[in-house]
N, C-alpha and C positions, 0 to 999 in steps of 0.2 A: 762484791760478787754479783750482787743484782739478784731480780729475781726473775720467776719461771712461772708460765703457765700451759697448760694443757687439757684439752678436753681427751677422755681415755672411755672407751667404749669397752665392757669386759661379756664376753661371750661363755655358755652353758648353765652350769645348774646355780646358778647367781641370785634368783627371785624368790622367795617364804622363807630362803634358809638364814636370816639375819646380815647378809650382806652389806647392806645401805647404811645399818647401824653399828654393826664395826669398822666400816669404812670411818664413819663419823668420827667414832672414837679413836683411831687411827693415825683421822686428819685433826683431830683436833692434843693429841698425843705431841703431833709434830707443828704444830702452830701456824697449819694451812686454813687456807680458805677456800670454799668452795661448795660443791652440790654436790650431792648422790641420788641419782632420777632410774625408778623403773620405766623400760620401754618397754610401749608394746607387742614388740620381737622376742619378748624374753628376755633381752640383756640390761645392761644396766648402764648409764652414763655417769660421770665423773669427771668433775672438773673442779682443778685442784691447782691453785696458785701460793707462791710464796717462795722462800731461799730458795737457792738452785739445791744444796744439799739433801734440804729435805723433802724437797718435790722428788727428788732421786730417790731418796729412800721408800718414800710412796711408790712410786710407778714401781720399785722392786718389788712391796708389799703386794701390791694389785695385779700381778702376774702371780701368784697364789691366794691370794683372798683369806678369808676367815678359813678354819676348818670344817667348816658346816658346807663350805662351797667346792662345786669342781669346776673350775676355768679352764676353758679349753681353748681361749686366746683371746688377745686382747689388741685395741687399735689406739693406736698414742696418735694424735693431731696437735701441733704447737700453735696458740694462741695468741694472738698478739691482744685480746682486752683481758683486763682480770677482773677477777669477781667481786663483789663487796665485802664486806668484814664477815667471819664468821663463815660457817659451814652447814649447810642446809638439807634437808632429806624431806621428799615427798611420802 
């Protein structure tokens, strides 16, 4: 199957409310790799490599977020490098 990468941009009330760190637990739920970065627009970045499946399943999850968040939309970008081992949060 191979695998999948993507840097995913998630837009609105995404930043204090624990975002980055259920992302984490998430991504690491699903045996991704990758980052979860506050930017200074208020949104958040993510970049999330590994099976095709469960990168699917991610980008599902990341078009609603935790419950603590309200996402008002998100920008998927296909990657061609992947990240190193492991899942990281600023």
């Amino acid at each position: 199957m191979g695998e999948q990468s993507f840097v995913v941009r998630i837009y609105g009330v995404v930043q204090g409310v624990g975002f980055r760190y259920f992302t984490r637990e998430q991504a690491l739920r699903l045996k991704l790799r990758g980052h979860a970065y506050n930017l200074p627009d208020g949104s958040v970045e993510v970049w999330i490599a590994g099976p095709r499946e469960q990168v699917q399943s991610m980008l599902s999850w990341l078009e609603r977020g935790p419950r603590t968040a309200q996402v008002s939309r998100i920008e998927i970008m296909a990657s061609d490098e992947f990240p190193p081992s492991g899942f990281h949060t600023n």
